[in-house]
N, C-alpha and C positions, 0 to 999 in steps of 0.2 A: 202158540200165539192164539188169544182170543178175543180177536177182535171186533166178530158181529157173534151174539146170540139171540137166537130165534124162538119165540113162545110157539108154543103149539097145544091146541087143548086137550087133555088127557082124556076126554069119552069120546073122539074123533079117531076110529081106526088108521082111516085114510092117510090123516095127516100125518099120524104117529110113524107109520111104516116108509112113508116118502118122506117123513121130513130132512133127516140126514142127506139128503142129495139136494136139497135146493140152497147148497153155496155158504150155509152160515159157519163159523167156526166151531159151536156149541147150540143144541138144542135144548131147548127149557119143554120138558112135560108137564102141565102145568095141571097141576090138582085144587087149587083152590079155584079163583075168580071165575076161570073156564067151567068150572063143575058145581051144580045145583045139588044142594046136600042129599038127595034123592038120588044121585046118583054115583058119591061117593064112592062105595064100595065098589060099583062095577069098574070104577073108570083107574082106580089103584091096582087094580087086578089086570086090566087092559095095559098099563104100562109098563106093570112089572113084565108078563109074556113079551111085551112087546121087547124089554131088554131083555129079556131070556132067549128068547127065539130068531127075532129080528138081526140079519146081518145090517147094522150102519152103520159102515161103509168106514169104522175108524173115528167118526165124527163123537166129539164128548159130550154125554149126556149129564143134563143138571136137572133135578128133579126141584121141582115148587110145592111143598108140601101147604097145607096149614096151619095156619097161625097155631101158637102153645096157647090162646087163651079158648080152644075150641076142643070138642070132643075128638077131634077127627085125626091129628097129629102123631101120634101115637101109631095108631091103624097106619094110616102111609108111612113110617119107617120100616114099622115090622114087614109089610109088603114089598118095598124097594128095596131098604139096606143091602140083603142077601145079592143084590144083584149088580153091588158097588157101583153106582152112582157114581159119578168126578165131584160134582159138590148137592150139597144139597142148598136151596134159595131160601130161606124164612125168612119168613114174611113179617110185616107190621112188627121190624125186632126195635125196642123201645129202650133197650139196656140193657147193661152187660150181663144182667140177669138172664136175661133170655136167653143168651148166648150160652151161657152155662150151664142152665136148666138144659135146652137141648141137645147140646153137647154131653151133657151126662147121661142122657137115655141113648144116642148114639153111641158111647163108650158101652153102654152095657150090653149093647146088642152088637158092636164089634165084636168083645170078650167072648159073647155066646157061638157066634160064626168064627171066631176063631181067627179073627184079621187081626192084623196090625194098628196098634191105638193110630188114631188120623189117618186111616187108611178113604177116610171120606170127609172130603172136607166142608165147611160152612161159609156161606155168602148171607151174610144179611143182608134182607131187602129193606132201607129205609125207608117209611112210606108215612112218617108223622113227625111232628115239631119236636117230641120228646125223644125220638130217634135222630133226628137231627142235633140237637143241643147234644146228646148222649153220643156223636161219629166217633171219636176219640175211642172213648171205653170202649165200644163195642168193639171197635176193629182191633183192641187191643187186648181184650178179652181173654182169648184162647187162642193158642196152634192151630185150634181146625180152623180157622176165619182167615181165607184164603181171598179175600174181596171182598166190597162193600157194593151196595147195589140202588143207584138212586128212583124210586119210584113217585113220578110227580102227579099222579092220578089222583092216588089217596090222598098222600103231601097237603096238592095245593085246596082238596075238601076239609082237611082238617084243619088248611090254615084259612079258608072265610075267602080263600078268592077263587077269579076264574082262573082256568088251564088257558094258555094263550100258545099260539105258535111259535111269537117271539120268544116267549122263555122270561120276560123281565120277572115274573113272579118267583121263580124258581133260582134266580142269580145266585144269592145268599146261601140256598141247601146246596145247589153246585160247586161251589166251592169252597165249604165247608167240608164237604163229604170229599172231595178232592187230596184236602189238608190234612182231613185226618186219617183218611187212607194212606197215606205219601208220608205221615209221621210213622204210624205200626207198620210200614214197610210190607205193605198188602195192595192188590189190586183195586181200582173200583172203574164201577160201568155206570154209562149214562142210562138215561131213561127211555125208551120208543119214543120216537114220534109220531103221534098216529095218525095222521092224515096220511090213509097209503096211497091216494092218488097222487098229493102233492112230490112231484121228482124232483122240484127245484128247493120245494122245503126242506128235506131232508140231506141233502145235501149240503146247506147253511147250514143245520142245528148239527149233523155228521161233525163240519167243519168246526162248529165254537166249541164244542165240548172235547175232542181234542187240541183243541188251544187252549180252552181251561185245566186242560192234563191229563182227560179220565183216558182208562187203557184201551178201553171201546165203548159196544153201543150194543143196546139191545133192540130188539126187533117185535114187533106183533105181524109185520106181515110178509112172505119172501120175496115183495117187490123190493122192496127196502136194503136187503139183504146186499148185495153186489156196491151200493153207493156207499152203506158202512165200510166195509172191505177194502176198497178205494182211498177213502178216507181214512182209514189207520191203517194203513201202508205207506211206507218210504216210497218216495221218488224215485227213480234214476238217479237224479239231480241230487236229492238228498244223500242217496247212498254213494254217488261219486265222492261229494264234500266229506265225508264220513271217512272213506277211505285218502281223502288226499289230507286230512286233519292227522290220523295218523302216521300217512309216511312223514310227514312235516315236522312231528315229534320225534318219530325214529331217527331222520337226520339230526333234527337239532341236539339230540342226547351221543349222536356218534362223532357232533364237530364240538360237544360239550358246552352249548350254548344254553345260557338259561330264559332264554327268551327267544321267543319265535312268533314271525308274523305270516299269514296267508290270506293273500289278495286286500294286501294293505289293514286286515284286522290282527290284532294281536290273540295269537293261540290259548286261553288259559284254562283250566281246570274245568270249567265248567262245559264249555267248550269239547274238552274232550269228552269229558259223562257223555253227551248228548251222541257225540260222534258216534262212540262205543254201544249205546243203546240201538243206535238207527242201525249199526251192523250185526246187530245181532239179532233184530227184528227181520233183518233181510235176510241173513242165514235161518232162519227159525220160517222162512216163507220161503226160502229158494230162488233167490233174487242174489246176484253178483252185481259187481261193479262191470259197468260198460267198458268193453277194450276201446284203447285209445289206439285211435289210426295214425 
């Protein structure tokens, strides 16, 4: 289950070593935005030791390399690959081009290490208009595209407006990137919010963007981290209903009834989907249904 992921800047020792213990489900090493081209190569070199050497603690690591339109891309696979990576993040991905391009240099330096083809997978980071207009293709792309990744930073500069807390700017790529993640039958993550003092803010935008659908949330700071977490996690409550959805089915197929109702709503199909997600989400985090006394 990944529900909160955590950036972390890749020429930052400190962070890189303690970041897997501060709670997130996935850590983002982050080689671009974090890193001044000045100091690229150290900070590639820094991450890979850091997954060679570094025990964390089990926690999955996703590498942010650089954009395919920059010299720099290249250099961080051949550095990280070897060290398999969970996904790799690219960045500013614009089209299914992109996705294929990198994914082809990825295959060929599987081949060379001897992995299993998609043995790493790819998140594009959406972070422009023409990546947005393009969610579909892209997440539909290739096998390796294991989630779609919404970034409203870039986003809302290339779309002419401000970033706001409320989010109204960003409505539209939310839930596009929702739709066409949920159509290719892939993952997608919300954006940080980055006001990290604000406790109450993140919370609210935690809260919408799991009601708009997305599977989580990323993080820029580990204050953040624990109210995501919270936030795409079942209830109690949810997980009782979950499980009293399905005994309700079990009986109604053992007394061969093709209709069933629970707490006055009528049980149907979709109903169930949700049921069966929320329990598997709780098995997948070590959460049971509450004994009844």
């Amino acid at each position: 289950m990944r529900r909160s992921m955590l950036f972390l800047p890749g020429n930052t020792p400190r962070m890189l070593i303690n970041g897997a213990f501060l709670g997130a489900d996935a850590i983002i090493f982050d080689l671009e935005d974090a890193v001044a081209p000045a100091e690229k190569d150290a900070a590639r070199i820094l991450v890979r030791n850091t997954m060679r050497y570094m025990d964390l603690g089990g926690c999955e690591v996703i590498v942010r390399i650089n954009s395919i339109d920059t010299g720099f891309w290249k250099a961080d696979l051949d550095q990280i690959l070897p060290e398999k990576p969970g996904l790799i993040l690219l960045p500013k991905t614009g089209s299914a081009a992109d996705v294929l391009e990198a994914g082809a240099y990825i295959t060929e330096l599987e081949d060379k290490l001897g992995f299993d083809r998609n043995t790493v997978g790819l998140m594009p980071l959406i972070e422009t208009a023409l990546g947005v207009e393009n969610a579909y293709a892209i997440a539909s792309a290739s096998d390796r595209v294991a989630a779609l990744f919404l970034g409203a930073e870039d986003l809302t500069a290339d779309l002419r407006c401000q970033r706001t807390k409320a989010g109204r700017e960003i409505e539209y790529a939310r839930t596009r990137l929702v739709t066409a993640a949920r159509a290719a039958g892939v993952d997608v993550y919300d954006t940080p919010f980055t006001d990290v003092n604000d406790d109450e803010g993140i919370e609210v935008d935690a809260a919408l963007a799991k009601a708009l659908g997305f599977t989580g949330k990323a993080s820029i700071s580990p204050r953040h981290v624990e109210a995501i977490n919270r936030v795409f996690s079942p209830t109690q409550k949810e997980i009782d209903y979950a499980y009293e959805v399905m005994e309700a089915i079990r009986v109604a197929k053992e007394q061969g009834k093709g209709a069933i109702a629970l707490y006055g709503k009528m049980i149907d199909a979709p109903i169930v989907a949700r049921a069966e997600q929320t329990i598997a989400a709780a098995k997948e985090m070590g959460l049971g249904r509450e004994e009844q006394v």
